[in-house]
N, C-alpha and C positions, 0 to 999 in steps of 0.2 A: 638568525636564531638567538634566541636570550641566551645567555652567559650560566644560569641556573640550570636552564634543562641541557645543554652539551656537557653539563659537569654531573648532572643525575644521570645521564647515556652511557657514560665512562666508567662511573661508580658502579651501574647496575648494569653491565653489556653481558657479564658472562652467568647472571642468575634472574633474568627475567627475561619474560618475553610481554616487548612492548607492541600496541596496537594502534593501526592511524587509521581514523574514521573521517571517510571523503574520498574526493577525486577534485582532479584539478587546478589544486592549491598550491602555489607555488614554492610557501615556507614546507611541506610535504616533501620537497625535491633536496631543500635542505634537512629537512630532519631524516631523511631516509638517508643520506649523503654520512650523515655521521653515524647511525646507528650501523651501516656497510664497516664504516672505518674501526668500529671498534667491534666487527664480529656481532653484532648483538641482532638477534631474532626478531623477526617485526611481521606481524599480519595486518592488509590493507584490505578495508570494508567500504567500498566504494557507494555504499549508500544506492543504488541505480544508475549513478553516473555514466558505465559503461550499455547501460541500455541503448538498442537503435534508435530511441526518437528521441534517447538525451543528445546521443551524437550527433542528432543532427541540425542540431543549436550549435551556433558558430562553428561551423562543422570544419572550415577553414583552418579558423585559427586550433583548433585541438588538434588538427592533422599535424601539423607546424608543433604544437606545443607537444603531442605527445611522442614527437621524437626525437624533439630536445630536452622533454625533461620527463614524461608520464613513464615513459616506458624503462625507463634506469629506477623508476620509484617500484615498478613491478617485477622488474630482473633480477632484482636484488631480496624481495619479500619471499618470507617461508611458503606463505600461502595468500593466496585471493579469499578471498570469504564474500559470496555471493549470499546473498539471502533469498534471490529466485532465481529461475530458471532463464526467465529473459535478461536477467544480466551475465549468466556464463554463457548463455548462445554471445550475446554483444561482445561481450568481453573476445571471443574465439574468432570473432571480427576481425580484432586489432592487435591481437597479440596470444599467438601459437604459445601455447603452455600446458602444465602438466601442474600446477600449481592449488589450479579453480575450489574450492569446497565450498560447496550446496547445504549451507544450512539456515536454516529460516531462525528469527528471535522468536522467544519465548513470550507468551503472554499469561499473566496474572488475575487470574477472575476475578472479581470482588462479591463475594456471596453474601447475601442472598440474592440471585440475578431477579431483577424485577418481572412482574408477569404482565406479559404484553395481552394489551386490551383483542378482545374478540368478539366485543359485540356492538362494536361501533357501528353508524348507520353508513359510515365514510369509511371506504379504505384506503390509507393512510400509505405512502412512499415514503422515505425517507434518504437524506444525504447529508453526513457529517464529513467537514473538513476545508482546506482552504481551494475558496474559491478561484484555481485556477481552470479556467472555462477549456481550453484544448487540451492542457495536463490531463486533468481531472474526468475527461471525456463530456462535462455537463452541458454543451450543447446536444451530444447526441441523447443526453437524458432526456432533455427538452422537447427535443424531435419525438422522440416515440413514447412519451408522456402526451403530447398532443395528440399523434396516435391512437394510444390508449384510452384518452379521455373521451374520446368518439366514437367509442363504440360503448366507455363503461364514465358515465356521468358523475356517479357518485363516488370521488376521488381528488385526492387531493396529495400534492407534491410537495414537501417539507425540509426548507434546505436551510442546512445550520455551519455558518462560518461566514468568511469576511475576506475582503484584500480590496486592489483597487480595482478591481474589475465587476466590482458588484454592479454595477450604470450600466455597464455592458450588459451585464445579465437580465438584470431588469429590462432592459430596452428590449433584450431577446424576447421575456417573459409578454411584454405589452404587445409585441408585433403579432404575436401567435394567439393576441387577443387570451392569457391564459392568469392573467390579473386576479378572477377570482379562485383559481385554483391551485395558483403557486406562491407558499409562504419565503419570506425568505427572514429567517429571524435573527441574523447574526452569528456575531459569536456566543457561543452559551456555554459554561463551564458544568463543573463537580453536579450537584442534586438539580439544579433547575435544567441542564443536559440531559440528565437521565429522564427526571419525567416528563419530556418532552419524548425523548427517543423509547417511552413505555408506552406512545399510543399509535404507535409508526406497528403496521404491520409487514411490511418488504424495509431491507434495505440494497438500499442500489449505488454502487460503484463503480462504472463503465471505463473506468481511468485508462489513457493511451499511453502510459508510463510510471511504474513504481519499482518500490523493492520490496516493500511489504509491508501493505499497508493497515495500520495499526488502530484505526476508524471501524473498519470490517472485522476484525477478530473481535472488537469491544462491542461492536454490536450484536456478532455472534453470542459472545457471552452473556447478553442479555435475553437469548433466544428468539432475535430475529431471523428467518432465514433472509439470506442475499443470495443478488443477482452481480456477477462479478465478471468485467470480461477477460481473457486471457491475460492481459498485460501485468494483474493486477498480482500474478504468481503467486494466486491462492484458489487460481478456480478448479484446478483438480482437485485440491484437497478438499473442497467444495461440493463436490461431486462425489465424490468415493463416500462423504459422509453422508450423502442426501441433504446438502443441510443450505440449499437453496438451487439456483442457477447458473451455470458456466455460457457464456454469449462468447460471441468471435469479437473481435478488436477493429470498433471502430464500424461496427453496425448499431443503429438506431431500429433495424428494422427486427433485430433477433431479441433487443433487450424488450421492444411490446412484445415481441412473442411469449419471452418470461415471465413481461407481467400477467397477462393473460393467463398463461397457466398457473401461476401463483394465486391469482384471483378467483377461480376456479376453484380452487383446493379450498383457499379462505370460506368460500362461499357453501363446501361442503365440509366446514368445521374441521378439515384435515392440516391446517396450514400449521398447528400447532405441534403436530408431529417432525415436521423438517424443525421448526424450532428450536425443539429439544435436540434434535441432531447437532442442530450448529452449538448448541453448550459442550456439548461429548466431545464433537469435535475442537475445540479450543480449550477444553481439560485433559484431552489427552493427547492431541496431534502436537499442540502449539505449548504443553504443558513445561518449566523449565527443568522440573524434575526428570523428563524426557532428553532434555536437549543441553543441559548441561555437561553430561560424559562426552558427546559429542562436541564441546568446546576444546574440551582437552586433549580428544582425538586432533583437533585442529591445530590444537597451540604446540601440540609434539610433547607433549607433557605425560 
């Protein structure tokens, strides 16, 4: 640990309450270590870390590590701070506590949310974020986008981000012979992001591991509805507001069923209605005017 923050731990142990964001990290085991030593309050936001399909990445060595060091970093913390639900199931996995609090971040609209096209001759899929292919679930997108496409031709898959697995994707993209209906544009930032993601009429996130992911509310707020599977600890809230699709985790075969009936709707001019849902819903579920008193329900404040 730097010599600067053990002497701001010291200074500040009895009138703040500090926060560690992550899991895993080993300077963590030290900075919890002194914030213990001087009494001082600490909440750890594990980011999805404690999800099942994070754990099961060097599943070994975390078993090892979390009981030489992870689990002294959460014995000693005021609270866990979970932001989905698949991380306090995982979490309850590994470590019997009374601690856990369930609360999702806040998102920030940016109004005026653009108005998503509706009279395209093409309906338009969309997926924003990093290309990882098993994380992210976008093989099984691929899967039941090829599906989809064979029964409804006039459609096209629109995927926006980057990593080294793009070759992979593509090779995917070629094998399923699906070249001329799957874009894949990069990464794309601020105004040439958005109007691209203003002619997307679904958007689709089938991810097999998050904590809450920040792609799908932004798209919401644009009045997309989504198709989101369980994993992604946003598909109830997703459903209560109607404001697209809840799929099971790690089906290709339920998320064409989604699109299908999304396409349906589109096609009888109703798909703009869940739209609007998904804006409601991410100015008032995800609002931080909502969820800030509940920060401090958590900080003990």
């Amino acid at each position: 640990m730097d010599s600067t923050l053990k002497a701001a731990i010291k200074a500040h142990a009895d009138k703040a309450v500090f926060h560690i964001h992550g899991s895993w990290v080993s300077t963590f085991w030290a900075v919890a270590s002194t914030l213990k030593k001087y009494n001082a309050r600490y909440i750890v936001t594990p980011h999805g870390g404690y999800n099942t399909i994070a754990m099961q990445k060097s599943a070994w060595v975390k078993k090892m590590y979390f009981q030489l060091f992870e689990k002294n970093v959460l014995r000693s913390a005021y609270k866990i701070h979970c932001i989905g639900q698949s991380e306090t199931l995982g979490l309850a996995t590994i470590f019997d506590n009374n601690k856990s609090f369930l609360l999702p971040y806040g998102f920030e609209s940016q109004p005026p949310s653009l108005a998503i096209a509706n009279d395209s001759q093409k309906f338009i899929i969309g997926f924003v974020g990093r290309l990882d292919i098993y994380t992210k679930g976008l093989d099984l997108l691929v899967d039941a986008f090829e599906a989809f496409t064979k029964q409804m031709p006039h459609t096209e898959l629109w995927i926006l981000g980057d990593s080294d697995e793009r070759e992979t994707l593509q090779a995917m993209i070629i094998e399923k012979k699906l070249v001329n209906k799957v874009k894949l544009f990069g990464s794309k930032f601020g105004q040439v992001k958005e109007n691209i993601m203003s002619e997307m009429h679904v958007f689709a996130h089938p991810s097999r591991n998050e904590g809450l992911p920040a792609s799908v509310l932004e798209a919401a707020s644009m009045g997309l509805p989504c198709i989101v599977s369980q994993a992604t600890n946003v598909a109830e809230t997703i459903e209560k507001y109607d404001a697209g699709i809840a799929v099971a985790n790690e089906s290709s075969k339920e998320i064409t069923t989604g699109l299908m009936t999304l396409y349906a709707e589109w096609q009888k001019n109703k798909l703009l209605r869940k739209g609007e849902n998904a804006k409601i819903m991410v100015k008032t579920h995800f609002a931080w005017s909502t969820i800030l008193p509940q920060f401090d329900e958590m900080y003990g404040i």
